[in-house]
C-alpha positions as CSV (number, residue, x, y, z in Angstrom):
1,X,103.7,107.2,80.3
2,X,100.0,106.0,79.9
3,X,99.4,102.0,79.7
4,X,96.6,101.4,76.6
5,X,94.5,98.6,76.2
6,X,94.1,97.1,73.1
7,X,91.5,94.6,71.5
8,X,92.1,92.9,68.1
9,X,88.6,92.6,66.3
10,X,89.3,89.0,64.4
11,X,90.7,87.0,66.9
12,X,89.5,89.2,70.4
13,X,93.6,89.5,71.8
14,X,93.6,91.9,74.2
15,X,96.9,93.2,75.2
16,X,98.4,96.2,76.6
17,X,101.2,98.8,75.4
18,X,103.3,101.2,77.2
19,X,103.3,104.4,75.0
20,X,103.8,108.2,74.8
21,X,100.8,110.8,74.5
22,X,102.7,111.7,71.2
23,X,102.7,107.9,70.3
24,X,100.5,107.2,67.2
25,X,98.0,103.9,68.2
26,X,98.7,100.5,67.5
27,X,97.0,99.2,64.1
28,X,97.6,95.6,64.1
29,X,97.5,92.6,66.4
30,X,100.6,91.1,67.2
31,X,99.1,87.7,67.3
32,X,97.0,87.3,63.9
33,X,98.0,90.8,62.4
34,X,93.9,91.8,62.4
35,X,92.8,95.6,63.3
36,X,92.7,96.8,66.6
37,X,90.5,98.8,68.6
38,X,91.9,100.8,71.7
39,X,90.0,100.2,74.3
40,X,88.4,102.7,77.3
41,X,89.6,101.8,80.3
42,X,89.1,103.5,83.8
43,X,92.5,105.1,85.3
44,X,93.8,103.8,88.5
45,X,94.2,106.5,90.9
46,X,95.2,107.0,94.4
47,X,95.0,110.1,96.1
48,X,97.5,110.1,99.0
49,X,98.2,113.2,102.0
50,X,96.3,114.8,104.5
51,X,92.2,115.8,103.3
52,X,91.6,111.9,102.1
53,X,90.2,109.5,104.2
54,X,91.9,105.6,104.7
55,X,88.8,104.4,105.1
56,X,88.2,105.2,101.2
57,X,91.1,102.9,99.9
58,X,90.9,100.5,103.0
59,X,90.4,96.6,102.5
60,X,87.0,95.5,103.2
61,X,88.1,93.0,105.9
62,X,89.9,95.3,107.8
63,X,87.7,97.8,107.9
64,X,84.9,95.2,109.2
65,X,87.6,94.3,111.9
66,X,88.2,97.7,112.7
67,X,84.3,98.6,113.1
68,X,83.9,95.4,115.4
69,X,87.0,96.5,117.6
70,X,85.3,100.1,117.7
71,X,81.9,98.3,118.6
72,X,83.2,96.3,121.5
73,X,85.3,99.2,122.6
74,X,82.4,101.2,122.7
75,X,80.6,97.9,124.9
76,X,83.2,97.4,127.1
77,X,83.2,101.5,127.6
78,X,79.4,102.1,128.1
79,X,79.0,100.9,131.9
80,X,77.4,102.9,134.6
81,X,80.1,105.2,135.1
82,X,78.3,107.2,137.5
83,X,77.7,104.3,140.3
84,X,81.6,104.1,140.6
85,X,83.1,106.8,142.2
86,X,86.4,108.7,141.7
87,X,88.3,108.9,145.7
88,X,90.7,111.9,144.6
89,X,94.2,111.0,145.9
90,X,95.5,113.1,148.6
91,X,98.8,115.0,148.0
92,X,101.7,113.5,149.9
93,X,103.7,115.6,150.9
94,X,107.4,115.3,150.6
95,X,109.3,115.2,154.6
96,X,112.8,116.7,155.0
97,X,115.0,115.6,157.1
């Protein structure tokens, strides 16, 4: 069921109401009985599986943490690879006795 936001015009309560699509809207405060206006308010969605990106929904300071990790990763990573060398192992080969 939809949560509506509510906003009394005399006295400026705002409150909220769990109701049904089919449910007609709320006339009156509950504090000071005034007229209500339902308010317009932006839906809180979360889209969830494979196609979405974590990085959409992710907290701001882990994401910065998670950038500086890749960053001196990526540091750490970047030396001359090409001055050391590679000394393929030789096969040993198993003795039976």
């Amino acid at each position: 069921m939809p949560i509506y936001e509510y906003e009394c015009r005399r006295c400026g309560h705002r409150f909220e109401l769990i109701q049904k699509f089919s449910d007609k809207p709320r006339k009156r405060c509950p504090e000071c009985s005034g007229a209500v206006d339902r308010l317009i308010s932006p839906p809180a969605i979360r889209f969830k599986g494979t196609g979405w990106y974590v990085t959409d929904y992710a907290d701001k300071k882990i994401s910065k943490e998670a950038k500086e990790a890749k960053e001196a990763k990526a540091e750490s990573g970047s030396g001359d690879k090409k001055s050391e060398s590679k000394k393929p192992e030789a096969k040993k080969e198993k003795k039976t006795s």
